[in-house]
Steps between C-alpha positions, in 0.01 A plus 500: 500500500228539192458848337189522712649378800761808461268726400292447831817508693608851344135628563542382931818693444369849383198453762776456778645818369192703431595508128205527232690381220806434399664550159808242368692618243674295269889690572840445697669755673670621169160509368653232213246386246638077539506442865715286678293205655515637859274800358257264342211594706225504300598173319491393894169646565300420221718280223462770244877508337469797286729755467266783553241523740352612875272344775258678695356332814192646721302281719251441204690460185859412384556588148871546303443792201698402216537630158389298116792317492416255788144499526425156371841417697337614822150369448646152472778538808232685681255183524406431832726742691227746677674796245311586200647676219441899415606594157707817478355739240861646460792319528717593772287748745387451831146477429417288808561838702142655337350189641670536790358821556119354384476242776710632792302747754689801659755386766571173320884341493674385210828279554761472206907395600684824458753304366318345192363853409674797259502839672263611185222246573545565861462857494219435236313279740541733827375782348199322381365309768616784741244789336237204577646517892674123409784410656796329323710243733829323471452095562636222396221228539629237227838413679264415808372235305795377304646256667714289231588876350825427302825762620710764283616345173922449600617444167825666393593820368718638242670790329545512104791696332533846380601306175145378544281730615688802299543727745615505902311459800677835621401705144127378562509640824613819371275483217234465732646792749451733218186449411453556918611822490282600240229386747637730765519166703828401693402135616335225288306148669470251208256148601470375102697199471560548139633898556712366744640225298567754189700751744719235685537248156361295746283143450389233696217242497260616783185500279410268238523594155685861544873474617498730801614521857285596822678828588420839580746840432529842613720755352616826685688761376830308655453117481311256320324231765392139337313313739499108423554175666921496522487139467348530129825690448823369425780680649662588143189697418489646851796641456445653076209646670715651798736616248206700297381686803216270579447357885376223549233445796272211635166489337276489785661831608318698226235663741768646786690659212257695386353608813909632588487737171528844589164657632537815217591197196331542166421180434418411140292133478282390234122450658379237246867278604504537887267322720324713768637393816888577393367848432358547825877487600641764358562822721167686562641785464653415136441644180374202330500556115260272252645331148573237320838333596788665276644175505168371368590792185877407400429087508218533244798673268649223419912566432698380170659204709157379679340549079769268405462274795096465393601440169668187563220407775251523170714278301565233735065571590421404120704195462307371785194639363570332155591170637193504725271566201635246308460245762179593500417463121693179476304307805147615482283233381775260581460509885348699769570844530338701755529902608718348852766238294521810198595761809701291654659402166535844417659596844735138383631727206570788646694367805731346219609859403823540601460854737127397555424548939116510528182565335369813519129404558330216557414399148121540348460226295143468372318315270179624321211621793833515754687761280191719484605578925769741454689361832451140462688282714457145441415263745497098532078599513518724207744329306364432148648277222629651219348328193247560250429820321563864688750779604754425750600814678894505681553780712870431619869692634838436618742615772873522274846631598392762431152579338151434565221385279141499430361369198142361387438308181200290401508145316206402333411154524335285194280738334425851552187656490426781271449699820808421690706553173341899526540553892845312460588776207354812665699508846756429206459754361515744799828338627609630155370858559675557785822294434524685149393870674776796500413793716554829682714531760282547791218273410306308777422120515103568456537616226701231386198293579246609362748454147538147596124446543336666212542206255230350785310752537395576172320113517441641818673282726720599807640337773532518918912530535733750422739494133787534656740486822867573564741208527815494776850404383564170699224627711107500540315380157239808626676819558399868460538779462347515120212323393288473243093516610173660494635588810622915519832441613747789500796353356639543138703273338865563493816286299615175719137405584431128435084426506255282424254523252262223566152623309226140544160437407326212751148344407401314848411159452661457204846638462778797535754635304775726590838587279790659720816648416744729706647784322776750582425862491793665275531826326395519162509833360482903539325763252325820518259367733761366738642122612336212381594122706318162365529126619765309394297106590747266722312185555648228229217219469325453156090593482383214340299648150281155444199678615539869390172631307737741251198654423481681839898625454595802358773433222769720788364240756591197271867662375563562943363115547700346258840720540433393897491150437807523284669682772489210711565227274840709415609591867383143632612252245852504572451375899234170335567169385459485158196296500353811725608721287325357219166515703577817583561619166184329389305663748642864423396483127352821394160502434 
């Protein structure tokens, strides 16, 4: 079937039902930001591939609300689908429900898959639509339709060491017990695939790019239940897990357990990590308690052994960032280089690292006008040849035993302009801010942000995305629960966080640039005024200096620039040839 074709068959479907319009969000069960393909269903309904985004269907319009990041994305994969494209005016809110609420009369019937929904946005929309007297009902209208809809990924599972991981699965679970009881709660439900990975040192390769297994757990105050496919399991690990109080259960057997727990359980879930129709299974008469997963807490405090695993992963990350850069350099002009064969010889680098599993994102690897969209994915229609004069933008991470990494350089190409040179030093110059900042203890990401921005905004310039987001240790590339944003999140920074800090500058049309490091939060110092932490920077890949307008730098800006680039000539020349080390050490030159 065409997108039309599907659309008109999903519109029969809601008249059948009696259903006004019907709202597909872009989620799994475990409400997982990559989906596995058997969740794709608004890639199925309308070819849009982002990964952030919602339709809304009604008789008389289809449209999918998406934030900056994707709107010339969506315009293009929207052609000639019967959707049309609503721009969100802030990222990451359900503004479709205040049109909702505009064309919808009294009585009206909105469908969205209880499954596919968090218990916040469900709750969010009931209340809504119900004080207009609109009712909110649980269908399912896309499977009807999908007839070639691919199953549950079956790839295996697996366990990683103490020795690994730092500490057991059983002290996690206690870890996480205690911070239970100082919820008053007794019994925890956990549907994050990345919180359950972290408290059972489990991984798998269910979802692309982010080394997790489909599983669901529940912990009471006497057993721990891990609900997974037993055949992703190997015996051996069934049994460590056995032998650190954990049971193991079949997956699909998620929704009877919790309907079993005791009818007086406090129940402690985390509303923004649980879909809606899980929740509806819990004991009515519970004590349901709201939060962010503890588990979600103690994995974004990284441990000394899981720091000196993700040191390693950085080395190994900047050799093959090195090598790929001076492939790069060496070929251009010579033959034909585009942004596909440069990610794909990128990912060729990488996968030559010895501990190297995955990437950790599909790579954004755009040249001039393409690295001006923040979330570029290149396609055989979009892919552009890399020649000429211009800024070619690399937005690229790997999946190592055991670290994850995120890192975005640019390459200019022939000759600069006098303007890229100044965009390409001011987000410079805010990475610097905020990799360079020390701290109080207790200090939130925005205003970390607005640090990292002011070198913009004083030529006032600002862009769409956030600074900053947490990284996982072997885990997901995007993790909370710190950030750094406009947005007025709650959470300070504490010692053992690893972020991003990712500041950009894009000109549409013309080109982007965006410099990204991750840095470990550490303690720094104490004084009258009380404890200090600062960023110690982790990512190990030169910024090349060719185009830096010195006059924009502040001489502390060109002393953290050059000590940086020495930095990773030092730590990175012993694991190169010595014909890349030369490069290297040409490229690493103070300035």
């Amino acid at each position: 079937m065409t997108y039309v074709e599907k659309l008109q068959a999903l519109r029969q479907l809601m008249t059948n039902q009696g259903v006004d319009a019907y709202v597909i969000t872009a989620a799994d069960p475990h409400i997982s930001e990559y989906l596995p393909a058997h969740y794709k269903a608004i890639p199925f309904a309308c070819g849009f591939t982002g990964s952030a985004g919602t339709l809304v269907i009604t008789q008389t319009f289809a449209g999918l609300w998406t934030d900056s990041r994707y709107f010339s994305q969506a315009e293009t994969q929207l052609q000639g689908t019967g959707y049309e494209l609503v721009k969100l005016k802030v990222p990451h809110t359900p503004e479709y429900m205040a049109w909702l609420l505009e064309v919808l009369p009294g009585g009206a019937k909105v469908a969205f898959n209880h499954q596919l929904i968090t218990v916040a946005l469900a709750i969010e929309m009931k209340q809504h639509l119900l004080a207009r007297s609109i009712e909110t009902i649980d269908f399912d209208f896309v499977s009807a339709i999908w007839t070639d809809r691919v199953g549950l990924p079956q790839e295996k599972a697996y366990l990683i060491g103490e020795e690994a991981a730092g500490l057991s699965i059983s002290d996690k679970i206690a870890e996480t017990r205690a911070i239970l009881k100082t919820n008053a709660t007794a019994y925890h439900f956990i549907s994050s695939l990345d919180d359950i990975a972290w408290l059972f040192n489990l991984r798998g390769k269910d979802v692309d790019y982010n080394p997790v297994a489909l599983s669901f757990a529940i912990i009471t105050p006497d057993e721990t239940k891990l609900f997974i496919d037993q055949e992703k399991l190997s015996e051996t690990d069934i049994d460590i897990l056995n032998k650190q109080g954990v049971r193991v259960y079949p997956y699909q057997n998620i929704s009877k357990a919790l309907q079993a727990l005791p009818p007086d359980a406090s129940i402690f879930i985390d509303p923004k990590r649980t879909c809606f129709g899980l929740y509806q299974c819990l004991p009515k008469t519970a004590q349901v308690i709201f939060g962010i997963n503890p588990t979600t807490h103690l994995k974004s405090l990284k441990n000394d052994t899981e720091v000196k695993h993700i040191r390693k992963a950085m080395l190994q990350d900047g050799v093959a960032l090195s090598r790929f850069f001076k492939w790069m350099e060496d070929r251009l002009g010579k033959e034909k280089i585009t942004e596909w064969s440069a990610a794909e010889q990128l990912a060729k680098f990488r996968a030559e690292q010895q501990s190297f599993v995955d990437l950790s994102f599909n790579t954004i690897a755009g040249y001039n006008a393409n690295g001006a969209l923040p979330h570029y994915s290149v396609t055989a229609e979009s892919d552009q040849e890399i020649k000429g004069d211009g800024l070619f933008l690399v937005d690229s991470g790997g999946q190592y035993l055991y670290g994850t990494t995120d890192i975005t350089r640019v390459m200019p190409i022939g000759k600069a302009s006098a303007g890229q040179a100044d965009d390409y030093t001011l987000v410079l110059k805010g990475l610097i801010e905020g990799a360079k900042l020390i701290f109080p203890e207790g200090t939130k990401g925005y205003q970390i942000d607005a640090i990292c921005r002011k070198p913009l905004w004083d030529y006032t310039i600002n862009f769409g995305h956030g600074t900053g987001h947490g990284i996982g240790f072997f885990l997901n590339v995007h993790e909370g629960p710190q950030n750094i944003s406009p947005a007025n999140v709650d959470i300070a920074f504490k010692p053992g966080m690893v972020t991003s800090i990712e500041p950009g500058i894009y000109r549409p049309g013309r080109h982007g640039v965006r410099i990204e490091n991750l840095v470990l939060c550490s303690a720094h110092s104490n004084s009258e005024f009380g404890n200090f932490l600062a960023f110690e920077t982790l990512t190990l890949c030169f910024i090349d200096t060719t185009i830096v307008n010195k006059t924009l730098l502040e001489s502390h800006q060109l002393v953290w620039l050059n000590q940086y680039n020495q930095m990773v000539f030092d730590r990175l020349q012993p694991l190169l040839s010595v014909e890349e080390a030369e490069w290297l050490k040409v490229k690493c030159q103070p300035i």
